[in-house]
C-alpha positions in Angstrom: -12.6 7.4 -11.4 -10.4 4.8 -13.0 -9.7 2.0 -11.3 -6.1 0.7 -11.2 -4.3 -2.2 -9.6 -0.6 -2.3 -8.7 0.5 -4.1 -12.2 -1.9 -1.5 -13.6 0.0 1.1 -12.0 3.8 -0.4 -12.6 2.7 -0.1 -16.4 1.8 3.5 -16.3 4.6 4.4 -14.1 7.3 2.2 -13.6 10.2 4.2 -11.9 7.5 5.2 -9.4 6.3 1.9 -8.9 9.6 0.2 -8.4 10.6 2.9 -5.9 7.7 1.8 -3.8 8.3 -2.2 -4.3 12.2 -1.7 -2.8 11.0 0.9 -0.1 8.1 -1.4 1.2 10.6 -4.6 0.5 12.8 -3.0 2.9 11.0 -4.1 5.8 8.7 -7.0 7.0 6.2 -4.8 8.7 4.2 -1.7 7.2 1.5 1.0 8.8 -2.1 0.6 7.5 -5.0 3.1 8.5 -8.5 2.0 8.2 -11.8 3.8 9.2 -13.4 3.3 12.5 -17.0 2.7 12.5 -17.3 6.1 13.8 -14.7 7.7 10.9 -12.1 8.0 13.3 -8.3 6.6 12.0 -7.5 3.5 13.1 -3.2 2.0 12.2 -2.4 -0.9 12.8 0.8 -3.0 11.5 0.6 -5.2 8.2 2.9 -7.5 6.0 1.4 -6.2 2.5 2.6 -8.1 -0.6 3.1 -7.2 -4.4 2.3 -10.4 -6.5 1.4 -11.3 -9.4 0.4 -7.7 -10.3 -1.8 -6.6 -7.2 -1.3 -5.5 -4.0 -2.2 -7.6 -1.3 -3.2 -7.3 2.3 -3.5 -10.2 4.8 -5.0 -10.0 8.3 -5.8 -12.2 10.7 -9.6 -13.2 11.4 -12.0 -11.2 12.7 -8.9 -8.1 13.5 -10.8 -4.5 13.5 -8.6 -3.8 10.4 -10.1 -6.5 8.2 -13.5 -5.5 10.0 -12.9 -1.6 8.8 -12.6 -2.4 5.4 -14.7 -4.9 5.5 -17.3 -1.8 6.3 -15.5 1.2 4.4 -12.9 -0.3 2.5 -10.7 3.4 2.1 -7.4 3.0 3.4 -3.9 4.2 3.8 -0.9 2.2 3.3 2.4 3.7 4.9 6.1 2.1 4.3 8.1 1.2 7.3 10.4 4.5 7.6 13.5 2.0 9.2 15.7 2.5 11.8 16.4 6.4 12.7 16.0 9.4 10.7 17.3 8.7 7.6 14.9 7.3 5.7 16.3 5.8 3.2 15.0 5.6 0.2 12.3 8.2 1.2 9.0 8.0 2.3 6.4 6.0 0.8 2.5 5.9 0.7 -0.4 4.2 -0.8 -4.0 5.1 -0.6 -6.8 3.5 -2.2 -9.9 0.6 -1.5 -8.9 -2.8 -0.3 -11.4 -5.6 -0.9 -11.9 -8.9 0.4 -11.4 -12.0 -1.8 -13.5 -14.6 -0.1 -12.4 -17.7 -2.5 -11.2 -18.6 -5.9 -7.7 -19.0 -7.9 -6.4 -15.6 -6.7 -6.7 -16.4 -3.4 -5.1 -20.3 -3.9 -2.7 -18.8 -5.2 -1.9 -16.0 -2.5 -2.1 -19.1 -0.6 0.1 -21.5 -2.8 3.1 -18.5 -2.6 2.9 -17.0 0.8 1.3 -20.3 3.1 -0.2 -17.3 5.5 -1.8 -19.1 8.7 -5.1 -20.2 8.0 -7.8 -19.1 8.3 -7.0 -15.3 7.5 -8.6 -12.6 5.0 -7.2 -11.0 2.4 -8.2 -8.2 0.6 -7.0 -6.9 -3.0 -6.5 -3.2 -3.6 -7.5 -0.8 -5.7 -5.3 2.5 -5.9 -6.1 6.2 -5.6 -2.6 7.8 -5.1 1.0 6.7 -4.5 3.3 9.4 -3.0 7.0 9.5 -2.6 8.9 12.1 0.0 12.8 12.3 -0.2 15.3 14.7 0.2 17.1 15.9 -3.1 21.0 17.2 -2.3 20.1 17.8 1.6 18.5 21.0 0.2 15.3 20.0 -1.1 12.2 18.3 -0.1 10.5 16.4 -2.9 7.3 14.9 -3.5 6.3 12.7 -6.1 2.1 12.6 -6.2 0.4 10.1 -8.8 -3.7 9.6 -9.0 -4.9 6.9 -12.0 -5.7 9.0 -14.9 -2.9 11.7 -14.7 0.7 11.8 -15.0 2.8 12.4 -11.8 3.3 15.3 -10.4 6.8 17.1 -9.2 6.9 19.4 -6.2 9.8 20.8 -4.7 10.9 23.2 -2.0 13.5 24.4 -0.1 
């Protein structure tokens, strides 16, 4: 499988991926799902942040989300929907592997630009898919479906 980061993915599709930078920069506060020790879901809220070409996660120490992906690091990353039923902008998911970044310049400079409360982890992603749900002249239900390796594929239905 190929492994892509977010400024990977912005390269190889950039109306996609600034579609899902204004629709998670909407909002403050995000849905994540992790894997439970025993595979069961777990969500949980989470500030995620695009910089400097990755997506980041932050969490605050020892929280079972930083201790799922700690242990499985699959997740699913889900864009706050906002207020109502409109959802503006459409729907927006990530999925991929998040992993922890225990030291070094990356994480000085998560630090340097966010100033998250210390201590914290943070975990780096890798991406799997990005998929985008709107509704096309109140008549149709899109979905926009990217994996790494393939262009994006279209559906549509009434």
């Amino acid at each position: 499988m190929n492994r892509m980061n977010w400024g990977d993915f912005r390269t190889a599709v950039p109306d996609l991926a600034r579609t899902a930078e204004e629709r998670f920069g909407a909002y403050r506060h995000h849905v994540l799902a992790t894997l439970r020790k025993d595979g069961s879901p777990r969500t949980c809220g989470i500030e995620a942040r695009f910089l400097r070409g990755e997506l980041w996660l932050g969490m605050m120490p020892g929280s079972l989300k930083a201790l799922d992906l700690r242990r499985d690091p699959r997740f699913a990353l889900q864009a706050n929907p906002g207020d109502g039923t409109g959802m503006g902008g459409g729907d927006v998911r990530i999925g991929g592997r998040a992993y922890e970044v225990e030291d070094g310049e990356a994480r000085a400079a998560y630090v340097e630009e966010v100033e998250p409360p210390q201590p914290f982890h943070l975990f780096r992603t890798e991406l799997t898919e990005v998929v985008r749900t709107y509704v096309e002249d109140d008549r149709y239900l899109v979905t926009l479906v990217w994996w790494p390796g393939a262009p994006v594929r279209t559906l549509k239905r009434t």
